[in-house]
N, C-alpha and C positions, 0 to 999 in steps of 0.2 A: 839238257834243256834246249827247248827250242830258243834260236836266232835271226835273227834279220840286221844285217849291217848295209848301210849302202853309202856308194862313193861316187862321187863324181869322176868321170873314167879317165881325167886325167894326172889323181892324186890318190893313190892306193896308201898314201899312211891320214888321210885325213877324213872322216866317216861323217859323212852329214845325220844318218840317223843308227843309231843300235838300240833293239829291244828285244826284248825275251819274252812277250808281253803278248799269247796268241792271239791273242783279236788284233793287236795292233800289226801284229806282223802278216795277218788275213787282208786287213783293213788294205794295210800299203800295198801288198802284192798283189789286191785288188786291180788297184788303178794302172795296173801294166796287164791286165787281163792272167796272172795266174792264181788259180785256186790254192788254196791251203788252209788246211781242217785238221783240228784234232781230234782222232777219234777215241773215245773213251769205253775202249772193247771190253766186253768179261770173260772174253779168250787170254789164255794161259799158256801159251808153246816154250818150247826148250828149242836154244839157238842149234840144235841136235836133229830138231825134227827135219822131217823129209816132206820133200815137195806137196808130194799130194795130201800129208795131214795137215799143212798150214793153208792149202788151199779150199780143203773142208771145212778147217773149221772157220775160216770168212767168207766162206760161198755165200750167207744171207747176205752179210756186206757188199762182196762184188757184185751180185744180182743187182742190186740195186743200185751199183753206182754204174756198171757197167748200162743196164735201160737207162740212165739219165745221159748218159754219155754217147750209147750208140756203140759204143766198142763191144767186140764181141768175144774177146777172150783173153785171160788172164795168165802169167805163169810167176814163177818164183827169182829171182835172181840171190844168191850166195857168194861173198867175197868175206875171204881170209886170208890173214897175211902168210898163209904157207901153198897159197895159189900157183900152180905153175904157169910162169911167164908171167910174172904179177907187173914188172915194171912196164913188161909193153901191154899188156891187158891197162894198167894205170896211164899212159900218156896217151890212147888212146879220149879216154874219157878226160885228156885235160886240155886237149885239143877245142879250141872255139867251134862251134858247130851248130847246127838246125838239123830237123829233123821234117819230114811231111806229113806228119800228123802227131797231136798231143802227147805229149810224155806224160803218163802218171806212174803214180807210185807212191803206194805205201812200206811206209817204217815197220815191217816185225818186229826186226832188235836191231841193237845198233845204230850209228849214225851216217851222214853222208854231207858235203855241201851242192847244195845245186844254183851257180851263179851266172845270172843272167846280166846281159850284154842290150838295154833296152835306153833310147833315147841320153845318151849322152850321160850315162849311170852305169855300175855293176852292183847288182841287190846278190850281197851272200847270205843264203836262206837253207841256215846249218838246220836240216834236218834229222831229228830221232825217233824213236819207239812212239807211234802213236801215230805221227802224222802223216798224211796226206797231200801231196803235192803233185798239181798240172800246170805244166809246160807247155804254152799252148804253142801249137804247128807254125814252124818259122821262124822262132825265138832265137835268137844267140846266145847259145851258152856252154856251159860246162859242168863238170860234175869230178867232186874229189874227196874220196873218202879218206885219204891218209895214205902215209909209206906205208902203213900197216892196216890195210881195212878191214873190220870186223862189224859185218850187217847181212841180215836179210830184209827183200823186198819184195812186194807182190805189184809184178809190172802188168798193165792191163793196157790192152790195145785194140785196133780194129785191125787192122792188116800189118802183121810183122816187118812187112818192107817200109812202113814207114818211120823203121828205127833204122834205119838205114843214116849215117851221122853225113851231112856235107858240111864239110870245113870251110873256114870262114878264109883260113889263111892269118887272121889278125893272130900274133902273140900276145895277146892282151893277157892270156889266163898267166903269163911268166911274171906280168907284173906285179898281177893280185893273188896272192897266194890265200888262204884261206883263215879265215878270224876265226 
């Protein structure tokens, strides 16, 4: 199930708001500028399939989120926990960091956290199967799906160099570990 925990960033055991509650978790993640939707597809994949079937069968999907967004292309991302080089593939991604243009992504299976680093706050916005989440350009954050991750995603972008991570330097993500 989807979550939204957030903290004031300088007390990671003491949570001003947690909910499960998609609109409210939309609502809040609003007012920092990122999107999150759940989408209630009547596509059916096996954590099995291969790139280009999962990318067929939401080509309606991405068309359309993609002309609203301006991005111009989509791909798959896959993480399991029998990945080679999984831990530095993993501290990679736990690393504080921005990006120069929007992060999205969608849940196929599986989950992830994507915790952002915004005014004096860290929002953990545990994402699952269904949802949708943008990370808009310049954001501080991080992203941790577990010592053992098991998810697919459909990343959509405008220019792949803008996944290019610049780290922040801040250790923050060692403090908040993931709700």
């Amino acid at each position: 199930m989807s979550r939204l925990t957030i903290y004031p960033d300088t007390t990671p055991d003491t949570a001003r708001l947690r909910t499960e509650d998609a609109g409210a978790i939309a609502a809040e993640l609003a007012r920092i500028g990122v999107r999150f939707e759940r989408w209630q597809s009547p596509v059916t994949l096996s954590p099995d399939d291969d790139a280009e079937t999962i990318l067929a069968a939401y080509r309606p999907y991405l068309d359309g989120l993609m002309g609203a967004t301006g991005a111009g292309s989509a791909d798959v991302v896959k993480m399991t926990p029998d990945i080679p080089n999984l831990p530095a593939i993993r501290a990679k991604f736990l690393a504080e960091h921005t990006h120069s243009e929007d992060e999205i992504r969608f849940f196929v299976h599986g989950s992830g956290n994507f915790v952002l680093h915004v005014n004096g706050e860290v929002w953990d916005a545990h994402c699952t199967e269904g949802d949708l989440i943008s990370v808009p350009a310049n954001t501080k954050h991080w992203f941790d799906a577990g010592e053992a991750p098991s998810f697919t995603a459909l990343r959509v972008f405008t220019d792949s160099s803008g996944w290019v991570p610049h780290y922040t330097g801040d250790a923050i993500a060692e403090r908040f570990p993931v709700s």
